[in-house]
C-alpha positions as CSV (number, residue, x, y, z in Angstrom):
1,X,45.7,15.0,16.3
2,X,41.8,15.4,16.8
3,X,39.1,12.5,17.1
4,X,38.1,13.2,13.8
5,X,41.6,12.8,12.3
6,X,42.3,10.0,13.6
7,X,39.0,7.9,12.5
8,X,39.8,9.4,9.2
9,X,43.4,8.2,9.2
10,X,41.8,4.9,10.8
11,X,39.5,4.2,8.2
12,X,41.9,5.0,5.4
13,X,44.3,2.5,6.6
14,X,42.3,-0.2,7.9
15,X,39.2,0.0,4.8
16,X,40.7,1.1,2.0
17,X,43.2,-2.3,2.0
18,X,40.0,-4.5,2.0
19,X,37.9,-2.4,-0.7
20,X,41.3,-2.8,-3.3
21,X,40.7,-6.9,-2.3
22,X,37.1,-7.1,-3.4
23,X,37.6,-5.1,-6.8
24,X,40.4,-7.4,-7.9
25,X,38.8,-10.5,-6.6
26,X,35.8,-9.3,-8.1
27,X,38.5,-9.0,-11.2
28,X,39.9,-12.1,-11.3
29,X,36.7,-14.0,-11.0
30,X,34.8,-12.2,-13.6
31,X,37.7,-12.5,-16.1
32,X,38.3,-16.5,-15.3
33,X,37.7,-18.1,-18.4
34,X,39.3,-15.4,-21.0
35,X,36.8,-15.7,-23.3
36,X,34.8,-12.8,-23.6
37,X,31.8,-14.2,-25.4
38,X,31.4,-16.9,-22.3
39,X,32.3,-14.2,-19.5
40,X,29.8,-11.9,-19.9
41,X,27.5,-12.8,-17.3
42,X,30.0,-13.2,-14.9
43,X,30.3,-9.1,-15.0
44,X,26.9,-8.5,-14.2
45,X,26.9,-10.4,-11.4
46,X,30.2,-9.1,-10.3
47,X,28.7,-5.5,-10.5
48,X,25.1,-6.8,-8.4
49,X,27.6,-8.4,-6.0
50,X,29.4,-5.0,-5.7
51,X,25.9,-3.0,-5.4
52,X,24.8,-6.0,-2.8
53,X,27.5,-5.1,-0.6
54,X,27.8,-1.6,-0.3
55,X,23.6,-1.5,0.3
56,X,23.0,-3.7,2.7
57,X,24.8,-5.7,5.3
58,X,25.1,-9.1,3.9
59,X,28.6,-10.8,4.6
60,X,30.7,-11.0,1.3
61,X,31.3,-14.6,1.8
62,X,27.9,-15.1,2.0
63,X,27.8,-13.6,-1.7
64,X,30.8,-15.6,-2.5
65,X,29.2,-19.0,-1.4
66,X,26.3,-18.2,-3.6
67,X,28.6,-17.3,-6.9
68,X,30.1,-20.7,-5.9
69,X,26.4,-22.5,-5.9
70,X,25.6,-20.6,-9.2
71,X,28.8,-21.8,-10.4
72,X,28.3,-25.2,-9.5
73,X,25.0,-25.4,-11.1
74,X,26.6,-24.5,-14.4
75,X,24.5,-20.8,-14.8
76,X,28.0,-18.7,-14.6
């Protein structure tokens, strides 16, 4: 097995588990309230969380303590 094989393999095994977490947490809490005429900001700001993460380096728990805040203050 060559270098490059095994960070491929690597990265497949060890990444791809934690992407498939953030899409269905990102599911779950944008589909929390089952009412589809209330939850649709809660999809945008799923999908800027989403873009958020995969452009820069902010921590996701960072963007989850600030859907909490927003949540808190009654805006989603």
């Amino acid at each position: 097995m060559t270098k490059e094989e095994f960070v491929e393999n690597w990265v497949v095994a060890q990444i791809m588990p934690v992407i498939a977490l953030i899409i269905a947490t990102g599911w779950i809490l944008a589909s929390a309230h089952h009412d589809p005429a209330r939850d649709w900001p809660l999809w945008p700001l799923t999908a800027a969380t989403v873009l958020i993460i995969s452009l820069s380096r902010i921590h996701l728990l960072w963007l989850l303590a600030a859907g909490a805040v927003l949540g808190w203050f009654g805006l989603v």
